[in-house]
Backbone bond lengths (Angstrom), bond angles and torsions (degrees), N, CA, C in turn:
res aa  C-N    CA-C-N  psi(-1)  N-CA   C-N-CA  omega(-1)  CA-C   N-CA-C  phi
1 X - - - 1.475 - - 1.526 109.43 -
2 X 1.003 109.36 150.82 1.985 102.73 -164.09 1.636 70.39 -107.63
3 X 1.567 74.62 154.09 1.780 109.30 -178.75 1.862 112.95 -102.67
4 X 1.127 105.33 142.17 1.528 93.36 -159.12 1.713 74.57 -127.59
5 X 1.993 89.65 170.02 1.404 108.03 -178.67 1.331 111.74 -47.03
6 X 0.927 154.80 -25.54 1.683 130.93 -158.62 1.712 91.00 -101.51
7 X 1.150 136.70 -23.93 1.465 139.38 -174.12 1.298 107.38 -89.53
8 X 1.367 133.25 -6.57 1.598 137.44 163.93 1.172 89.40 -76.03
9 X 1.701 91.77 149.83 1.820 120.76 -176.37 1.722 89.56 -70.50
10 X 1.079 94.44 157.02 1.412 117.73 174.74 1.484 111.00 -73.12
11 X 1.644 109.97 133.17 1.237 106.70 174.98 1.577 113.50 -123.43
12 X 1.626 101.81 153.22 1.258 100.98 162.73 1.416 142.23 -60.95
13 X 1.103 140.02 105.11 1.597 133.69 -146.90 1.684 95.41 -112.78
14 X 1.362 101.26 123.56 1.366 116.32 146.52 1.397 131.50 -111.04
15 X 1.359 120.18 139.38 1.387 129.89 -177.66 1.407 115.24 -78.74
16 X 1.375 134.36 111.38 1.901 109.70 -168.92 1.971 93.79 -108.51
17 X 1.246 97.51 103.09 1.789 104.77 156.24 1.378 109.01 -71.94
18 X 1.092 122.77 125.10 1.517 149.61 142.82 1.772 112.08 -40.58
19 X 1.181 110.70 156.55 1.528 126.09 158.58 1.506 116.57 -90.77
20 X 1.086 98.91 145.80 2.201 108.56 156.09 1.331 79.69 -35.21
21 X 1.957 80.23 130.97 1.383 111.60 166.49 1.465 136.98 55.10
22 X 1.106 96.95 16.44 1.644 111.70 178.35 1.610 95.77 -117.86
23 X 1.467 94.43 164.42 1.604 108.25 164.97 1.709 119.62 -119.58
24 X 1.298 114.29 174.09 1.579 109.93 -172.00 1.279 97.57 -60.91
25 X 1.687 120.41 -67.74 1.876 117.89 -173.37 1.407 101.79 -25.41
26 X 1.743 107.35 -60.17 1.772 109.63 -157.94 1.595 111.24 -53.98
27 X 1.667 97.51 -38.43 1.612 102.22 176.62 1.681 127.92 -39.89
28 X 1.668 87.48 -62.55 1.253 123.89 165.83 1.784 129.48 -32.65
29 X 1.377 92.07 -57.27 1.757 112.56 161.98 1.783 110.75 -50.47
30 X 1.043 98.03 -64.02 1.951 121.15 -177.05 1.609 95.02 -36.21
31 X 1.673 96.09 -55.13 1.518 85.57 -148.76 1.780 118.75 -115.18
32 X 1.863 104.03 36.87 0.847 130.40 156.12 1.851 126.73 -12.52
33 X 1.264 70.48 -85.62 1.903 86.19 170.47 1.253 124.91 -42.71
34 X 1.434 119.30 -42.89 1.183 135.65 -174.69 1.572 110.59 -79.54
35 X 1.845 113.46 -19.45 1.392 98.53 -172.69 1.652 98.65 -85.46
36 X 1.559 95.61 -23.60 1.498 85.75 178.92 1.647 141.50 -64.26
37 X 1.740 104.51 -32.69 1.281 137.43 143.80 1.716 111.68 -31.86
38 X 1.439 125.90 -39.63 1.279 100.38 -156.45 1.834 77.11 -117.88
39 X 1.106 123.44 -15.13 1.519 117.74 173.18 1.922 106.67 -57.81
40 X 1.366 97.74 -54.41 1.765 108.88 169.63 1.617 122.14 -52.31
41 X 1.231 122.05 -33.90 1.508 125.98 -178.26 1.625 97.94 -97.40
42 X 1.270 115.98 -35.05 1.741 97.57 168.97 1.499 115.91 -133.86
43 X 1.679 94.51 93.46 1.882 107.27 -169.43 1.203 104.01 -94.43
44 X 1.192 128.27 162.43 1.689 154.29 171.61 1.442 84.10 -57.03
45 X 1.836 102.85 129.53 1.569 112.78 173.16 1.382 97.97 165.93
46 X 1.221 99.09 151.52 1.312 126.27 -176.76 1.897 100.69 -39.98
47 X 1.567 125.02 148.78 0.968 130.44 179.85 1.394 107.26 -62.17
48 X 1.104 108.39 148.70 2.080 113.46 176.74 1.864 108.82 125.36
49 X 1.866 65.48 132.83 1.579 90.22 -154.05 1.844 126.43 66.07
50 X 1.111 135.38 -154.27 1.376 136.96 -178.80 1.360 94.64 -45.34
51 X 0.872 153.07 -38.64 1.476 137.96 -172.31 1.679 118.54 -94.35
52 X 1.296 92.09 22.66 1.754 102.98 178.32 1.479 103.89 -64.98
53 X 1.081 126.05 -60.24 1.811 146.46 -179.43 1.585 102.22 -49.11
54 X 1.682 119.50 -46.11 1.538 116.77 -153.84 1.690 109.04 -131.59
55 X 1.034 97.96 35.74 1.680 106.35 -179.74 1.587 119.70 -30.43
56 X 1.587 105.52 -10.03 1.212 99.65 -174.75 1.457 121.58 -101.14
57 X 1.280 119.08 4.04 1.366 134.73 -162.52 1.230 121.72 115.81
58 X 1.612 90.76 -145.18 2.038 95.61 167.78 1.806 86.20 -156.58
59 X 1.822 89.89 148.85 1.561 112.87 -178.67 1.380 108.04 -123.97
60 X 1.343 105.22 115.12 1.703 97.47 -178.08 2.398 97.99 -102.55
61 X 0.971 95.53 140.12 1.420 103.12 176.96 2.004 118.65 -135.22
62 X 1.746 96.42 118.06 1.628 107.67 -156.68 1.223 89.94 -90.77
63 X 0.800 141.36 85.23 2.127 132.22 134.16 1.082 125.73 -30.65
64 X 1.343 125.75 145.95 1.508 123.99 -178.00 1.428 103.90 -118.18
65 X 1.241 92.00 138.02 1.743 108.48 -179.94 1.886 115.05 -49.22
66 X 1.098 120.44 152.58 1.688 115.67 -170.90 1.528 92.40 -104.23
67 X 1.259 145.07 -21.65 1.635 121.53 173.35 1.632 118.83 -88.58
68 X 1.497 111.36 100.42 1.573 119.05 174.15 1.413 111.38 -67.59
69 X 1.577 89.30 118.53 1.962 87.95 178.61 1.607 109.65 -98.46
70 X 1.129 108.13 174.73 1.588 129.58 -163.26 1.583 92.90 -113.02
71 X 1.386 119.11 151.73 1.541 129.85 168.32 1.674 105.68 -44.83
72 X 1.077 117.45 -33.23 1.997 108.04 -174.95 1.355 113.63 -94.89
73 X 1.534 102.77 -2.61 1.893 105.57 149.07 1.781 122.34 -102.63
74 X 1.405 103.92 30.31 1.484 109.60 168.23 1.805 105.50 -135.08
75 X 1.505 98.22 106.11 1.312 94.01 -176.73 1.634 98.29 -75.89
76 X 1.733 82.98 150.45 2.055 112.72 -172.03 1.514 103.12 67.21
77 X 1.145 108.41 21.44 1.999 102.42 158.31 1.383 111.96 -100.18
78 X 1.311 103.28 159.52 1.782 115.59 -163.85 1.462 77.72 -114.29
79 X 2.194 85.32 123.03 1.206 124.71 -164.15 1.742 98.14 -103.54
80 X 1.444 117.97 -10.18 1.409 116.37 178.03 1.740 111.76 -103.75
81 X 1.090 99.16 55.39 2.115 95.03 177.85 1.561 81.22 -105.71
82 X 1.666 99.76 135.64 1.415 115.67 157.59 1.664 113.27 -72.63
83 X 1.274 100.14 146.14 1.761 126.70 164.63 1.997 87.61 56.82
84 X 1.405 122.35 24.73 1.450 98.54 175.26 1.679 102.36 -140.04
85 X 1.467 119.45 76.91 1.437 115.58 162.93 1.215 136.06 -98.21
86 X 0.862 102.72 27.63 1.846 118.73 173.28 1.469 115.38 -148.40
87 X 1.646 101.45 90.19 1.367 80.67 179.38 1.718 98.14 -112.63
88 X 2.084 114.32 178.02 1.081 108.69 -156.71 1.289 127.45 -67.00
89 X 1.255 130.74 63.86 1.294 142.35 -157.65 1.834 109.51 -115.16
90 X 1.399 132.36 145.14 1.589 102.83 -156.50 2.183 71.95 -159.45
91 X 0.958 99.51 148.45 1.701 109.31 169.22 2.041 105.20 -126.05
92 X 1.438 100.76 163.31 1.526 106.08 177.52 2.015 87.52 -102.39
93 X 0.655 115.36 10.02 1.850 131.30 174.91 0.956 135.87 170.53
94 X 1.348 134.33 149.28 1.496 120.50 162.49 1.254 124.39 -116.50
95 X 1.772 126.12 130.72 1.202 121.86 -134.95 2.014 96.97 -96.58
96 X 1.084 106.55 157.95 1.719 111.09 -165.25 1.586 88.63 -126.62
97 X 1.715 104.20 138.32 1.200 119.14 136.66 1.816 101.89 107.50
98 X 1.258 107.60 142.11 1.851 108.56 -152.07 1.039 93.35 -82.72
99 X 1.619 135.16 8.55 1.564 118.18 -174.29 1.659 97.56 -167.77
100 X 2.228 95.42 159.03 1.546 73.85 159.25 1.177 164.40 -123.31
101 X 0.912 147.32 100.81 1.970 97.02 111.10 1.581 100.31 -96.18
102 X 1.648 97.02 131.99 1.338 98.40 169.65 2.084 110.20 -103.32
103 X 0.901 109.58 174.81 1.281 127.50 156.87 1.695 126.40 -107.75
104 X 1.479 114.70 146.30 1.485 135.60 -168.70 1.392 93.82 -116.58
105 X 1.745 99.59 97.44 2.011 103.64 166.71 1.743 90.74 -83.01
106 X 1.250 98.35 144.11 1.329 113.30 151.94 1.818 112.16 98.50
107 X 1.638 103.66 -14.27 1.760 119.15 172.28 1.385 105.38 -36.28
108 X 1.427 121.27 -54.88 1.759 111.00 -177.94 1.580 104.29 -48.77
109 X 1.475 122.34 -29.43 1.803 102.64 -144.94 2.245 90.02 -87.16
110 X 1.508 95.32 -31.72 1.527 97.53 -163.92 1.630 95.21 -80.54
111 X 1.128 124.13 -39.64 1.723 111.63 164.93 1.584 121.43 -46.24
112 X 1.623 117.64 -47.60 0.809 126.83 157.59 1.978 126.48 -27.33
113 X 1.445 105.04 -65.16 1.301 110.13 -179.10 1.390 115.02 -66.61
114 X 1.309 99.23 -42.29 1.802 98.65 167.51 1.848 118.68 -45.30
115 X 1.166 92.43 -48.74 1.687 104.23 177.97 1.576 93.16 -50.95
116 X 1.172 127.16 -106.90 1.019 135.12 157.17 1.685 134.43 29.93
117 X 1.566 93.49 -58.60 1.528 103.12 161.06 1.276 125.33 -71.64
118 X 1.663 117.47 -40.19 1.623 129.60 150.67 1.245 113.21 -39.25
119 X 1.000 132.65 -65.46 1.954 131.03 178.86 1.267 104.89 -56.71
120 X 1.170 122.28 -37.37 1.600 113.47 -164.75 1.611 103.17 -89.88
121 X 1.119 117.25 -52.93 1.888 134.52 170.70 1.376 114.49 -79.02
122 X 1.132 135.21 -48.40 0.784 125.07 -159.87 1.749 135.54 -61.76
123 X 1.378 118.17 -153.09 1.246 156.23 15.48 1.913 80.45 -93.58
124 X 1.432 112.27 131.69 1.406 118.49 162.84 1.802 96.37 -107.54
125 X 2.128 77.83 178.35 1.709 90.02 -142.33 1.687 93.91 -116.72
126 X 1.855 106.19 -12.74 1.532 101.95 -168.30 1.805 90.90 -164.37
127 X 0.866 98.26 168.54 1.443 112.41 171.19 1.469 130.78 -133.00
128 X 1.558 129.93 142.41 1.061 101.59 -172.26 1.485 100.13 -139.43
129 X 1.677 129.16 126.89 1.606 104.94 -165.28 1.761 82.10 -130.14
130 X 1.114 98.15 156.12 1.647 121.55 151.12 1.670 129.40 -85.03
131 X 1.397 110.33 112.58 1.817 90.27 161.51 1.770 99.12 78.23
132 X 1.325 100.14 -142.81 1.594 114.08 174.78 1.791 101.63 -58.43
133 X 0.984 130.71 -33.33 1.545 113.97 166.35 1.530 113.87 -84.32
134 X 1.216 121.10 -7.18 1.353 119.17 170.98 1.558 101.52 -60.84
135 X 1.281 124.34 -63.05 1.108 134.30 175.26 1.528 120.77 -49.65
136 X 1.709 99.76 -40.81 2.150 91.07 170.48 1.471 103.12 -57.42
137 X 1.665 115.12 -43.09 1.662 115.78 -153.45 1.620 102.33 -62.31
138 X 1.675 127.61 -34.39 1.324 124.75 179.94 1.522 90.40 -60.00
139 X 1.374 133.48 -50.58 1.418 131.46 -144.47 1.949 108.46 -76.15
140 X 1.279 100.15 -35.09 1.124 119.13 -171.29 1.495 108.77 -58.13
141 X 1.284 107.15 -56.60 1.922 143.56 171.31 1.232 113.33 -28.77
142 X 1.638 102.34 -39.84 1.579 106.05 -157.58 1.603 95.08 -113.95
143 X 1.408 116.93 -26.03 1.821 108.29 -176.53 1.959 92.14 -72.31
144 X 1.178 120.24 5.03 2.009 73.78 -166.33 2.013 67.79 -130.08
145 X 1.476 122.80 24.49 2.138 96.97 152.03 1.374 105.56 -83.90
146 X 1.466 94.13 -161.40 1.440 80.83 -157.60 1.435 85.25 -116.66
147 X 1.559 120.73 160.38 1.406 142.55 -152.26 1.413 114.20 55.27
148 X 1.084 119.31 19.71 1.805 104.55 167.98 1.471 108.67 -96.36
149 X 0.973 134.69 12.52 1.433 141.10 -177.09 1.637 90.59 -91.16
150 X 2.020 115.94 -53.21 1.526 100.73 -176.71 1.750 114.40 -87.25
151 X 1.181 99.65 18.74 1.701 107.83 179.47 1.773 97.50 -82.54
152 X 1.456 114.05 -42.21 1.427 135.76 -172.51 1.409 103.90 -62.27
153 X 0.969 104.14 -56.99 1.810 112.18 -174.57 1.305 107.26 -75.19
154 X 1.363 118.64 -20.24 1.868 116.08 169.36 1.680 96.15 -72.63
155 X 0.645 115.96 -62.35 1.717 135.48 -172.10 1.400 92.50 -39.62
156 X 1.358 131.91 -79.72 1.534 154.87 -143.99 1.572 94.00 -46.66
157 X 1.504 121.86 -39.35 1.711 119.66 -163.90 1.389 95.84 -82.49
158 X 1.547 124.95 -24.40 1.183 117.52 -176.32 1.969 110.00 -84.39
159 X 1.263 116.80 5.41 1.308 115.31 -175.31 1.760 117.79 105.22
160 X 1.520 110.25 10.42 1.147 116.46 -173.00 1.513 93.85 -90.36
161 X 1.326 106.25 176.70 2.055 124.62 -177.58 1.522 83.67 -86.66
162 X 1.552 69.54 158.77 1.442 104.03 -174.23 1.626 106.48 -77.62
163 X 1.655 133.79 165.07 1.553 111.87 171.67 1.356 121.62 -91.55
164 X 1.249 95.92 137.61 1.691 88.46 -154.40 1.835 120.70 -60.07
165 X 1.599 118.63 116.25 1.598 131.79 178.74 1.481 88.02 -20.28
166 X 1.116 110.72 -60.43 2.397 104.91 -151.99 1.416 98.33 -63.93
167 X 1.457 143.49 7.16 1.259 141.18 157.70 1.183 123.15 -82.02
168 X 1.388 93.23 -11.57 2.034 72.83 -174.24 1.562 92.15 -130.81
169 X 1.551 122.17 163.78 1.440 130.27 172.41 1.077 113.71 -125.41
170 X 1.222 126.94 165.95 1.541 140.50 168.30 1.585 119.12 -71.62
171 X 0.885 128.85 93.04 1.399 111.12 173.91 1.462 135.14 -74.94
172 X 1.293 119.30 -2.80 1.429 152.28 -179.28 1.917 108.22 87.42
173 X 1.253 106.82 12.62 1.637 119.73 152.50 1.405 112.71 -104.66
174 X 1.460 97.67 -77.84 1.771 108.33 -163.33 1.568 103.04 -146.56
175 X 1.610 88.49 130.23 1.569 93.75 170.56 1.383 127.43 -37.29
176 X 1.807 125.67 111.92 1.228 118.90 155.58 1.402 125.89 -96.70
177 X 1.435 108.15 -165.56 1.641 127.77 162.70 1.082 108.10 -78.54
178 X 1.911 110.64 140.46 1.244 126.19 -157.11 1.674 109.42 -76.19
179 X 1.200 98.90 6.32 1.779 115.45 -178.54 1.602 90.22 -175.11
180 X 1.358 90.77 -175.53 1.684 115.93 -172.11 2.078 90.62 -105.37
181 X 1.572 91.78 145.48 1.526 91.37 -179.20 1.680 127.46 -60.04
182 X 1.420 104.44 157.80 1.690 104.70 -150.87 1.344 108.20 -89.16
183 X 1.629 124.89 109.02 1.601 120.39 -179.61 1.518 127.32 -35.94
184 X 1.354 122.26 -26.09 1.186 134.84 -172.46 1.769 108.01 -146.29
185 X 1.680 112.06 163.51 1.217 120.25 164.73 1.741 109.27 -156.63
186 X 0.932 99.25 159.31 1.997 87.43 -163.73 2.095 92.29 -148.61
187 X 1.272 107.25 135.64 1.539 99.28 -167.76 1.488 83.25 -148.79
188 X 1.604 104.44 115.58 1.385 124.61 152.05 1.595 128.69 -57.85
189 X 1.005 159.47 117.10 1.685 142.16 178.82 1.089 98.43 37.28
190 X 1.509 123.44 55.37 1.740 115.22 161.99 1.246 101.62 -103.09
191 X 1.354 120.41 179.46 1.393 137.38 179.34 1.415 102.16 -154.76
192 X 1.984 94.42 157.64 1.597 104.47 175.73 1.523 123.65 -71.54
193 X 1.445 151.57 152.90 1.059 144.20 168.87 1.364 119.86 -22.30
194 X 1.098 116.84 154.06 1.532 122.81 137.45 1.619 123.12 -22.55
195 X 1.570 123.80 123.50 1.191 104.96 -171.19 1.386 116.80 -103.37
196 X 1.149 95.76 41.92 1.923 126.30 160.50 1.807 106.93 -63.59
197 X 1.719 110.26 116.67 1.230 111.13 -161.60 1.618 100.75 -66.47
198 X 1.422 123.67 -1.96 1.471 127.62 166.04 1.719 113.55 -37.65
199 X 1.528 111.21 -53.41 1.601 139.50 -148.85 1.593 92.25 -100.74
200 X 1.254 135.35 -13.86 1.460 115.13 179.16 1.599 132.22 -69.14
201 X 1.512 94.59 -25.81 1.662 78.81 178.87 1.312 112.77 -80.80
202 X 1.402 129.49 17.13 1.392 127.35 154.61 1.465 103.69 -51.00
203 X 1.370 115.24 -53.51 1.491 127.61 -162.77 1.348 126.80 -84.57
204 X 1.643 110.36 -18.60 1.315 121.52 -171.22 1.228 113.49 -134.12
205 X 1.608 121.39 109.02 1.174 122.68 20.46 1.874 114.63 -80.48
206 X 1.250 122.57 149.32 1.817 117.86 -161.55 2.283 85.89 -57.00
207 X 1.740 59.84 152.09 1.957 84.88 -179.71 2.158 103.25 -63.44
208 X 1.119 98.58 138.29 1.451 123.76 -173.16 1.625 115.50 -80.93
209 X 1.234 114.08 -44.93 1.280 155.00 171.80 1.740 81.89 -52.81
210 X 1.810 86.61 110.99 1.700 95.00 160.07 2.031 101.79 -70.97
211 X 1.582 95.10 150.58 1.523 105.33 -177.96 1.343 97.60 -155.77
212 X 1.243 129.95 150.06 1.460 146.78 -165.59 1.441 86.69 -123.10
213 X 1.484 103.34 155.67 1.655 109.26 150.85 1.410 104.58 -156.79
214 X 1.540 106.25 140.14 1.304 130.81 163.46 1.444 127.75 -73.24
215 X 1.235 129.23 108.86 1.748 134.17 175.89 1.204 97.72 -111.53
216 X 1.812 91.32 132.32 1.962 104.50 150.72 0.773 102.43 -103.82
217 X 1.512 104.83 134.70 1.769 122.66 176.86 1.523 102.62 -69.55
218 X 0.983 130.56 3.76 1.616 122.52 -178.34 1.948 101.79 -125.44
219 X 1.129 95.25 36.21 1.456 97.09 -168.75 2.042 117.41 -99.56
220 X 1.429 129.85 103.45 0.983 140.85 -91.41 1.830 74.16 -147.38
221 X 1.025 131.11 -14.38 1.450 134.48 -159.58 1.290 119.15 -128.88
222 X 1.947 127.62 -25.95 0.867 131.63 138.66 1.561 107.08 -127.22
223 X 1.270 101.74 131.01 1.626 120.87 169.48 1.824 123.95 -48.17
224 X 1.022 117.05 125.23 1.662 123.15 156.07 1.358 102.73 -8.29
225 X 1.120 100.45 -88.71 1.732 118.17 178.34 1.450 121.50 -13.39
226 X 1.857 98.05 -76.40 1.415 121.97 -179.78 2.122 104.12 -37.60
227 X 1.430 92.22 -61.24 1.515 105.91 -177.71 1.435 125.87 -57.20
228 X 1.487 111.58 -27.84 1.356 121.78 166.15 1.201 118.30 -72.71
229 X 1.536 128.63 -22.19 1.381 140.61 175.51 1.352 107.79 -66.50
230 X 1.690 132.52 -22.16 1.091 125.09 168.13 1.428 114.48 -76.86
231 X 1.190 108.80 -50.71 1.459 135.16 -172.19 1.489 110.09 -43.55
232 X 1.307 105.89 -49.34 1.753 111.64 164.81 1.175 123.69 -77.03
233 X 1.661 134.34 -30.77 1.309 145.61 113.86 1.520 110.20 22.09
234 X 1.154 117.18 -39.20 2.049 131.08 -155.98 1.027 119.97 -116.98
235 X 1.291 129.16 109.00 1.702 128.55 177.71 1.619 97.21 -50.04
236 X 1.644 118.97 143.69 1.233 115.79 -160.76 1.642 131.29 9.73
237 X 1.371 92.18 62.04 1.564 112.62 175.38 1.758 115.06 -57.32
238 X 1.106 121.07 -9.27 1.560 124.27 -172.31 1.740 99.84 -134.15
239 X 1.185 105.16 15.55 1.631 103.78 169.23 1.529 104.89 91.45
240 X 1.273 114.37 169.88 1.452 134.00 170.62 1.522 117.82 -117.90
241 X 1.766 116.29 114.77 1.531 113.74 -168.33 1.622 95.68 -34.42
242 X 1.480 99.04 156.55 1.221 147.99 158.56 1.417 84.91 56.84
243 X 1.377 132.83 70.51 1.110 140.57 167.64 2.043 104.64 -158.13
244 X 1.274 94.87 -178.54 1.840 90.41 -175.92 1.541 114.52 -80.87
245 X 1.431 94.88 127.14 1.516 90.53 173.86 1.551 127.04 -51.20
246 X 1.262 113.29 144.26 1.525 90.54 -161.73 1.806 98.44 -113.42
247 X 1.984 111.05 -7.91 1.782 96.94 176.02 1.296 90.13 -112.65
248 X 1.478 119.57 146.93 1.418 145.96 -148.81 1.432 109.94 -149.21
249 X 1.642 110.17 101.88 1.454 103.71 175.05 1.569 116.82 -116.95
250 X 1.324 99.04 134.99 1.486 102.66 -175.29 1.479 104.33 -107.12
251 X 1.060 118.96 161.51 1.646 131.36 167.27 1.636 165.32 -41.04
252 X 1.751 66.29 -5.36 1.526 80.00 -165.69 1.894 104.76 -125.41
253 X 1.341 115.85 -122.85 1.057 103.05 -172.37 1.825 120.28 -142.86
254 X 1.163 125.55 -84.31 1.502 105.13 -170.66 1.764 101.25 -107.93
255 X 1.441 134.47 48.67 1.176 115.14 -177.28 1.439 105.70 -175.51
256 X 1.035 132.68 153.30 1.935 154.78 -119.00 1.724 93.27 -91.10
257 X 1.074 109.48 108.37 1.631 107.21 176.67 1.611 110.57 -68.50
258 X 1.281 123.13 50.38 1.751 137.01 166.35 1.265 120.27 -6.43
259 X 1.334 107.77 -66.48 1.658 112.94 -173.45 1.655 107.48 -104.66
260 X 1.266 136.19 3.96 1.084 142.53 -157.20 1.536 112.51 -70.65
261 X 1.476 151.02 54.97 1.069 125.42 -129.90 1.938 123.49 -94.78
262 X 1.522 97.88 24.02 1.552 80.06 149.28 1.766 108.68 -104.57
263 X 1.222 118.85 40.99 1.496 118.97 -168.91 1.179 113.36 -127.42
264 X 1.341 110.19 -22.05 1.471 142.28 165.92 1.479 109.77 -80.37
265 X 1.295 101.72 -53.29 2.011 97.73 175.61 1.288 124.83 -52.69
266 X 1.583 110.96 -35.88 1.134 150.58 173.58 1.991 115.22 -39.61
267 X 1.364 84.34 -59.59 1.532 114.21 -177.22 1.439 94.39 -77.97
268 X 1.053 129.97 -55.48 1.712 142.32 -172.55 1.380 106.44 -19.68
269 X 2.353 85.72 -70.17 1.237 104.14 -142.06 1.827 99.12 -73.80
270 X 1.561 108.55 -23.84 1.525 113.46 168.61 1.072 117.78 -41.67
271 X 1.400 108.30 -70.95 1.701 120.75 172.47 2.037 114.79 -18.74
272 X 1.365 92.19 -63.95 1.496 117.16 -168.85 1.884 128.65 -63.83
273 X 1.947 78.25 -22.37 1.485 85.70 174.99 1.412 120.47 -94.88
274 X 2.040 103.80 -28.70 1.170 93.21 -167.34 2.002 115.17 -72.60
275 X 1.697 99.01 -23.06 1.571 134.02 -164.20 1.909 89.66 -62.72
276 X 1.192 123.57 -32.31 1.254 131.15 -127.74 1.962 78.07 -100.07
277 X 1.651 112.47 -63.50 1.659 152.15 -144.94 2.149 74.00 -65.45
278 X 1.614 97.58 -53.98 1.533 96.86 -149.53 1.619 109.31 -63.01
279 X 1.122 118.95 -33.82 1.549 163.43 -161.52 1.706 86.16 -71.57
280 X 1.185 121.88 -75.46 1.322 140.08 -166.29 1.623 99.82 -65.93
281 X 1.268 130.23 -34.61 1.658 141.46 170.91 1.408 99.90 -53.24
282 X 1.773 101.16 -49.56 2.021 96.22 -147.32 1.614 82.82 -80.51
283 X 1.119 134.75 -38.44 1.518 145.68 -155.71 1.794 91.68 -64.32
284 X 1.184 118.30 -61.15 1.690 112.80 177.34 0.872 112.09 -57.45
285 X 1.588 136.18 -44.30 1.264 138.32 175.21 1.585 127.13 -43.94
286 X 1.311 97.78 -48.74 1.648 112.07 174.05 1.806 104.84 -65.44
287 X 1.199 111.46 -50.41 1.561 103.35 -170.93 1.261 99.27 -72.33
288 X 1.654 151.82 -23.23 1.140 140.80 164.54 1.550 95.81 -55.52
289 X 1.272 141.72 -62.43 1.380 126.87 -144.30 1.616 105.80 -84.34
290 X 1.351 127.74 -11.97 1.425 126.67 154.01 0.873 118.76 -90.62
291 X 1.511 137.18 14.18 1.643 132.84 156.56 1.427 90.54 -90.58
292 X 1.191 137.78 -6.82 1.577 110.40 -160.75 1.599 94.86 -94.25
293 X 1.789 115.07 167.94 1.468 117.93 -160.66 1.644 96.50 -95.47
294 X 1.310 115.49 117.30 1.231 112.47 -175.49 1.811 102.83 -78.16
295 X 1.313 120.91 167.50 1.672 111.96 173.96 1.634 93.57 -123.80
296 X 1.750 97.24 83.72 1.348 100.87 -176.26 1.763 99.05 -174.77
């Protein structure tokens, strides 16, 4: 009898956000090593231990951003190549204005596709972005808990965005979330928004959603600063003693330490604790609701 989707073991799903100017394939290529790394620490196998929940492995899936940029939206690209102005370069926005507060033209269309990939792939379990997707993956994290939709609409009278339509669905009762909220989020050289009061209810109330982030101390493209703005962004954004550190700086400078493997263990052991913590929540939860006296 052929086995159809709902009778496959459950897998672990990761979301892979891209950086400015990259595409999902290119992503994909980059971060090779690393899929193999996290394919090896969580393989297809019988349930037991961390893999009780996802017996089926883990699926990482790269989307490509929907705004194609032109050479004079990549700063230090050569704007004089004949017959070639588009090359494959794609953003989840493009940021406006020489100072800040800046503005994000085009945030509805790349939120949008993200949504999108969730309905079509999904339900994923974590996210993981680089750079300018470092920054969707905080953003992503915090639109689908629950009450940030009325954090948005508090915000909205004060001049904040609206929450973005491609988040929520119809269920043929009442509008939900385009998925259930994401156990994990992990952001390479990401940074917090623009601190344009537009972008705050990303931040307020801070994202719930454990999230790790990776800094290179030699990193020349997004600032300390910028990156720490996420980092505080996060209810225990720097971890909880005797638990995994959750900010991680490596050595070098603007791009995903892939094969690096105390950077990978790093990420692993994140993965494992939070998968492990959540697992152990729903597991008490259930034996509370069959101790209780049913009147039946």
């Amino acid at each position: 009898m052929a086995t159809t989707a709902s009778d496959s073991p459950r897998k672990l799903r990761i979301l892979m956000l891209h950086g400015y100017t990259q595409s999902g394939p290119l992503f994909h290529a980059k971060t090779k090593a690393l899929e193999k790394s996290l394919a090896k620490a969580f393989p297809a196998a019988p349930a037991q231990g961390h893999l009780a929940t996802h017996p089926g492995g883990i699926e990482l899936h790269y989307p490509t951003a929907p705004i194609k940029l032109s050479y004079s939206d990549i700063p230090g690209a050569a704007t004089d190549l004949e017959g070639d102005d588009s090359p494959e370069a794609y953003g989840w926005w493009r940021r406006k204005g020489e100072g800040e507060p800046y503005t994000y033209e085009g945030m509805d269309r790349g939120l949008a596709t993200i949504a999108e990939t969730m309905q079509r792939d999904g339900p994923f379990d974590g996210v993981i972005g680089f750079s300018q997707g470092g920054a969707a993956a905080g953003m992503v994290a915090a639109l689908l808990e629950d009450g940030r939709r009325a954090a948005f609409e508090a915000a909205q009278s004060k001049g904040g965005m609206r929450f973005p339509d491609s988040f929520t669905r119809d269920s043929g009762y009442i509008e939900e979330a385009v998925q259930a909220p994401l156990k994990f989020a992990v952001s390479y050289s990401g940074f917090g928004a623009s601190t344009n009061a537009m972008y705050q209810a990303f931040y307020e109330p801070l994202i719930e959603t454990p999230m790790m982030h990776f800094l290179g101390s030699l990193d020349t493209v997004v600032s300390e600063e910028r990156s720490l703005r996420l980092v505080e962004a996060c209810k225990d954004g720097r971890g909880k003693d005797g638990k995994v550190q959750r900010v991680v700086y490596h050595p070098g400078g603007h791009f995903l330490p892939s094969s690096q493997k105390q950077y990978v263990a790093a990420l692993v052991a994140f993965i494992r604790e939070v998968m492990s913590e959540q697992a152990g929540s729903a597991q008490k939860k259930e034996e509370r609701v069959e101790d209780m006296d049913l009147p039946f």
